[in-house]
N, CA and C atoms as an extended XYZ file, in Angstrom:
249
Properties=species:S:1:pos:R:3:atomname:S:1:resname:S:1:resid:I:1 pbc="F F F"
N       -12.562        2.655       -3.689 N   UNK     1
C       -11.172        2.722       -3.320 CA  UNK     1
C       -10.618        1.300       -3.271 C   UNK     1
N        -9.357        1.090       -3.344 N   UNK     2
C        -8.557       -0.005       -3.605 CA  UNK     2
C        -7.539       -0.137       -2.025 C   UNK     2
N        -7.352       -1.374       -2.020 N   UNK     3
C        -5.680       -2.048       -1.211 CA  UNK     3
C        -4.509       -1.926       -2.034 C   UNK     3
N        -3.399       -1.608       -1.466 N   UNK     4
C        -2.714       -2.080       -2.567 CA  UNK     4
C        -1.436       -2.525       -0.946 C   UNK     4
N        -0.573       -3.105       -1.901 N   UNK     5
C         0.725       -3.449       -0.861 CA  UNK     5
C         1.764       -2.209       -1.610 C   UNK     5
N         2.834       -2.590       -1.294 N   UNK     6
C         3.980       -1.858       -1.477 CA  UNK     6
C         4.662       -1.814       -2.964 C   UNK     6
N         4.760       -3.178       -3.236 N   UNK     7
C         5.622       -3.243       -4.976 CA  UNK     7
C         4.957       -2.764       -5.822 C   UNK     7
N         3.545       -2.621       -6.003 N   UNK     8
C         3.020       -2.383       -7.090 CA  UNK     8
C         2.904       -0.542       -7.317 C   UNK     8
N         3.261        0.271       -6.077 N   UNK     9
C         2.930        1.624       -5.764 CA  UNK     9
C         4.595        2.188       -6.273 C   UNK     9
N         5.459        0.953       -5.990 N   UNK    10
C         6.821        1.560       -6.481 CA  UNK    10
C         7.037        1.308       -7.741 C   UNK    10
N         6.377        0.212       -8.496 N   UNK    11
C         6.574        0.469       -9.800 CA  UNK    11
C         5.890        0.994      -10.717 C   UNK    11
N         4.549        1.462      -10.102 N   UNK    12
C         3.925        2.525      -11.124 CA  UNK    12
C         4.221        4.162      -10.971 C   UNK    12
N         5.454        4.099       -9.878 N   UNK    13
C         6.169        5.352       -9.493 CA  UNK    13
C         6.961        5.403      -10.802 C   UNK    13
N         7.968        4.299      -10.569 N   UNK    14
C         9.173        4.520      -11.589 CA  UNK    14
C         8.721        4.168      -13.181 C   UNK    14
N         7.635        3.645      -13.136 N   UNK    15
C         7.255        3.616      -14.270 CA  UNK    15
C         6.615        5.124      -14.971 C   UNK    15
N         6.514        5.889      -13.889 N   UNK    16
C         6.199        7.189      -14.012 CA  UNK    16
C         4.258        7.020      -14.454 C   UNK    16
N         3.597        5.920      -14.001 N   UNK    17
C         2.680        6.093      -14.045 CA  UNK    17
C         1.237        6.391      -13.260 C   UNK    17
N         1.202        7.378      -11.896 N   UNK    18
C         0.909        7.218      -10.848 CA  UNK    18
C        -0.547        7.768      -11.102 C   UNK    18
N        -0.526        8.175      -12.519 N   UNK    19
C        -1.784        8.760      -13.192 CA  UNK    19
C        -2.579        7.669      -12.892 C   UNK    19
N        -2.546        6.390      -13.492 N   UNK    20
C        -2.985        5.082      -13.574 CA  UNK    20
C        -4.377        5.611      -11.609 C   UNK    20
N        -3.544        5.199      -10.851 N   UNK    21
C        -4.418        5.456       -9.336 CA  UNK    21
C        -5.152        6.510       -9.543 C   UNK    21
N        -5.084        7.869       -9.987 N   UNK    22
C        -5.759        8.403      -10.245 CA  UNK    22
C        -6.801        8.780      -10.956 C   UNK    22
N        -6.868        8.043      -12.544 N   UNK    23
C        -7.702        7.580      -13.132 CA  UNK    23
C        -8.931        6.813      -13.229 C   UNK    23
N        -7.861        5.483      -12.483 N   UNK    24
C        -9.382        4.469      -11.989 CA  UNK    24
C        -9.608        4.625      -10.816 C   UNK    24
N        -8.895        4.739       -9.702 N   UNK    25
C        -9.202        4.794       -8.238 CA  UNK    25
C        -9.696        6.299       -7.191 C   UNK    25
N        -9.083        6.978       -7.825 N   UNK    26
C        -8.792        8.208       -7.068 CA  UNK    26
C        -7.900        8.405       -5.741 C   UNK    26
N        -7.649        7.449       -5.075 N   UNK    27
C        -7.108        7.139       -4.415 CA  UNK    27
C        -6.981        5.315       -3.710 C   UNK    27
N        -5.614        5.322       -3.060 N   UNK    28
C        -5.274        3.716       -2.373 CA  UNK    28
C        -5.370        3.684       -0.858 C   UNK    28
N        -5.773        2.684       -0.662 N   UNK    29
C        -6.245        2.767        0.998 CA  UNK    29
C        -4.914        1.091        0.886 C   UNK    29
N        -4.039        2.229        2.243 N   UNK    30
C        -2.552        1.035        2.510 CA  UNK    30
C        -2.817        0.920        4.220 C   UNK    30
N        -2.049       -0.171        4.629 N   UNK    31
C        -2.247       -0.234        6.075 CA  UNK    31
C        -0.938        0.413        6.673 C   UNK    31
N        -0.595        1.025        7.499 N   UNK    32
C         0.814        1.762        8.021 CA  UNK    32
C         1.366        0.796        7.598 C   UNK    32
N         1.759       -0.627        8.244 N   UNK    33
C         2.932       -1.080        7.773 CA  UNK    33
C         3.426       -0.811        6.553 C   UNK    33
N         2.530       -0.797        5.157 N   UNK    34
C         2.961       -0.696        3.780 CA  UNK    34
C         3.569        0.444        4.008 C   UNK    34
N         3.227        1.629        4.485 N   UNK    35
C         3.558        3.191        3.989 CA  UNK    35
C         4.802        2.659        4.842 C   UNK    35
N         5.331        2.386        5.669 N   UNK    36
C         6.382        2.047        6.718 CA  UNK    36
C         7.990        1.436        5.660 C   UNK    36
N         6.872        0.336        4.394 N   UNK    37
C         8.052       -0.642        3.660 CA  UNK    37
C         8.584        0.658        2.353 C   UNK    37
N         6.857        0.898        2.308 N   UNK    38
C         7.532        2.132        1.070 CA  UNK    38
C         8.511        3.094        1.249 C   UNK    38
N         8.510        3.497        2.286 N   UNK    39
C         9.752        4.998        2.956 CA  UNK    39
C        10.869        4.113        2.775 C   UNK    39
N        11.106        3.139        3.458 N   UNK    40
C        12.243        2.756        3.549 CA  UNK    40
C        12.402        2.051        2.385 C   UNK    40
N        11.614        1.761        1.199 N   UNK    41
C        12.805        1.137       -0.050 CA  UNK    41
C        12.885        1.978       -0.932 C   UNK    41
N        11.777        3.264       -0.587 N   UNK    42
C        11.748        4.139       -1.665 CA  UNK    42
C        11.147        5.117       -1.020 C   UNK    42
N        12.308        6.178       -0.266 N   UNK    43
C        11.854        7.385       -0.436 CA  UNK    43
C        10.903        8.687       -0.786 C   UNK    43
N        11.570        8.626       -2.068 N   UNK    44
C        10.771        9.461       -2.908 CA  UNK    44
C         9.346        9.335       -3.297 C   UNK    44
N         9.502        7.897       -4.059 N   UNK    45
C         8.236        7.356       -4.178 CA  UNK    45
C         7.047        7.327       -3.171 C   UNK    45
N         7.790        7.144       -2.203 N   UNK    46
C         6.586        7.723       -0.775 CA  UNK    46
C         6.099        8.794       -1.186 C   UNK    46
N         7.019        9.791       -0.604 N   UNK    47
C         6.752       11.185       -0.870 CA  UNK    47
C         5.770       11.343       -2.234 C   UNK    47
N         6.425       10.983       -3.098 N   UNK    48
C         5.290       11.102       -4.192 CA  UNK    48
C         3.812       10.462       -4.022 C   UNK    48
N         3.896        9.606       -3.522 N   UNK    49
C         2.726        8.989       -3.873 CA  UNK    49
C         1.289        9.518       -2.089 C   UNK    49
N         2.301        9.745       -1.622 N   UNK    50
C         1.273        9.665        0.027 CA  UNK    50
C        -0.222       11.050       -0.252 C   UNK    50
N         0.307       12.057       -1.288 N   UNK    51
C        -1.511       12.305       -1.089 CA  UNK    51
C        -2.090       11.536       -1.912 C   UNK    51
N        -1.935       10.826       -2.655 N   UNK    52
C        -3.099       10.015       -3.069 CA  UNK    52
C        -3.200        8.829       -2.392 C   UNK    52
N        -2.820        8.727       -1.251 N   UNK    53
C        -3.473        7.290       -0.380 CA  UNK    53
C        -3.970        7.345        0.948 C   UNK    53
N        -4.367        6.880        1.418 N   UNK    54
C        -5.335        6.532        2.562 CA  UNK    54
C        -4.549        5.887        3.634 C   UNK    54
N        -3.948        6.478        4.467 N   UNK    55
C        -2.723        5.529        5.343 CA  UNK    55
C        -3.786        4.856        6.344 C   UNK    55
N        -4.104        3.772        7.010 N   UNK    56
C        -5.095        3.121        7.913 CA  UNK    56
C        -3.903        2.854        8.957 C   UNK    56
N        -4.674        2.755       10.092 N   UNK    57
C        -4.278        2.415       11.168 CA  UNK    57
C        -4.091        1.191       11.313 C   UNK    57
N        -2.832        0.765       12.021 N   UNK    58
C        -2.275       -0.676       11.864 CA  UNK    58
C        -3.434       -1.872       12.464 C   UNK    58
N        -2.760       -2.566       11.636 N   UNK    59
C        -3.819       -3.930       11.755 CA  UNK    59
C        -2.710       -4.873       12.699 C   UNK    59
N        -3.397       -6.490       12.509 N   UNK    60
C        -2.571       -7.484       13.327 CA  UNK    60
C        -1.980       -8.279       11.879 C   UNK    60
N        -1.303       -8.903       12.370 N   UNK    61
C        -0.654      -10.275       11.028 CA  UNK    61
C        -2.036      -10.995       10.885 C   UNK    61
N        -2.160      -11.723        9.509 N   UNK    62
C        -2.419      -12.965       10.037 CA  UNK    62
C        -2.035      -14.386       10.564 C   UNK    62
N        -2.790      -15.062       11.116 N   UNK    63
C        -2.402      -16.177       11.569 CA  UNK    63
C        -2.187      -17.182       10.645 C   UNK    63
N        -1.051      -17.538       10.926 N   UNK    64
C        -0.611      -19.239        9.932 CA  UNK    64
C         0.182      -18.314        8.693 C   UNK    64
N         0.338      -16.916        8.465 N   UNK    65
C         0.383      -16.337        7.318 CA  UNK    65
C         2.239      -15.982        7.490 C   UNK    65
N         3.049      -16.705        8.077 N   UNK    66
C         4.146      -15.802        8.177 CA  UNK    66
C         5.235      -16.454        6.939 C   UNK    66
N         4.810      -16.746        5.862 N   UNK    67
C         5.559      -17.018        4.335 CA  UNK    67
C         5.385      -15.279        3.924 C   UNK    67
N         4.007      -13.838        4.364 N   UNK    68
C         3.936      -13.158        3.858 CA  UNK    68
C         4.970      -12.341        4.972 C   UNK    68
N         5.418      -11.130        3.799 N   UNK    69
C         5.830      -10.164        4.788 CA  UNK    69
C         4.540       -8.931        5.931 C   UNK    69
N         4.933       -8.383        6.391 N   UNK    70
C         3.987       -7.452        7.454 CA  UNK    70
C         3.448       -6.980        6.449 C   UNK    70
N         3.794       -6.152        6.022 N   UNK    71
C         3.111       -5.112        5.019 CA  UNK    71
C         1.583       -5.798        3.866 C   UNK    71
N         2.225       -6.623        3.443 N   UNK    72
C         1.510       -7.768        2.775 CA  UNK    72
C         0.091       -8.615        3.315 C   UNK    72
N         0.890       -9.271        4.979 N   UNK    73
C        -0.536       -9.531        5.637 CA  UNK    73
C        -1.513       -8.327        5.913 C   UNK    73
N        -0.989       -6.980        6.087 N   UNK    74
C        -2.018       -6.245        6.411 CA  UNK    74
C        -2.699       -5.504        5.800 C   UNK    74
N        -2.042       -5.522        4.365 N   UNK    75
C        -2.636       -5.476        3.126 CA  UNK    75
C        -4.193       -6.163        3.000 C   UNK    75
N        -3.604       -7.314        2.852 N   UNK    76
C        -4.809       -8.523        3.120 CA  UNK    76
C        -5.960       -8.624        4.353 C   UNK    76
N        -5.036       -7.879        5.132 N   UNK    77
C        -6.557       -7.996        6.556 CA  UNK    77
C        -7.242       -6.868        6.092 C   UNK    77
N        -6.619       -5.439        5.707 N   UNK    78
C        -7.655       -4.448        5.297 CA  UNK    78
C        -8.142       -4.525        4.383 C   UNK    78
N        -7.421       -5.788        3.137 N   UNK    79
C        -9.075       -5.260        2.613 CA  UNK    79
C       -10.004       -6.372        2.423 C   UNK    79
N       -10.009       -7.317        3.289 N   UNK    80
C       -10.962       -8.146        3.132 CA  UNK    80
C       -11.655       -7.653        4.802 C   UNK    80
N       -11.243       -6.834        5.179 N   UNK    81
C       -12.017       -6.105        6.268 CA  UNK    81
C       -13.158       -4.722        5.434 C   UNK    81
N       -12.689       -4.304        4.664 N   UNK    82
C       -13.117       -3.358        3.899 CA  UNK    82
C       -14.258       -4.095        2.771 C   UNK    82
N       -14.880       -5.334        3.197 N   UNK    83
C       -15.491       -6.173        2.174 CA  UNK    83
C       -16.545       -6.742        2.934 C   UNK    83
């Protein structure tokens, strides 16, 4: 299973390619915050995409890391926690 953040889940939505996750991954392991950025910039694309992912229970930021957005640092803490 994979991390992913938020932009890359909305444009293989509208790219209409969500096959792609399913192919190689079977599924995406996101941290709440992401599923949190996805609803709110994209709806649908949530909706579409949430059974094939793994919603995790929120993480912390990281430290020194605030150039990233939330979603992004906790991207990064799960999956170098997942390693």
């Amino acid at each position: 299973m994979i991390v992913s953040n938020t932009s890359i889940l909305i444009f293989l939505t509208k790219l209409g390619r969500i096959d792609l996750i399913r192919e190689l991954y079977g599924r995406v392991a996101i941290p709440q915050a992401v599923f949190e950025e996805l609803l709110a910039k994209s709806p649908a694309e949530g909706a579409t995409l949430q059974p094939l992912l793994n919603i995790e229970k929120e993480t912390t930021d990281l430290p020194g890391m605030d150039f990233l957005d939330h979603g992004e640092q906790h991207a990064i803490r799960l999956a170098t926690a997942a390693h």
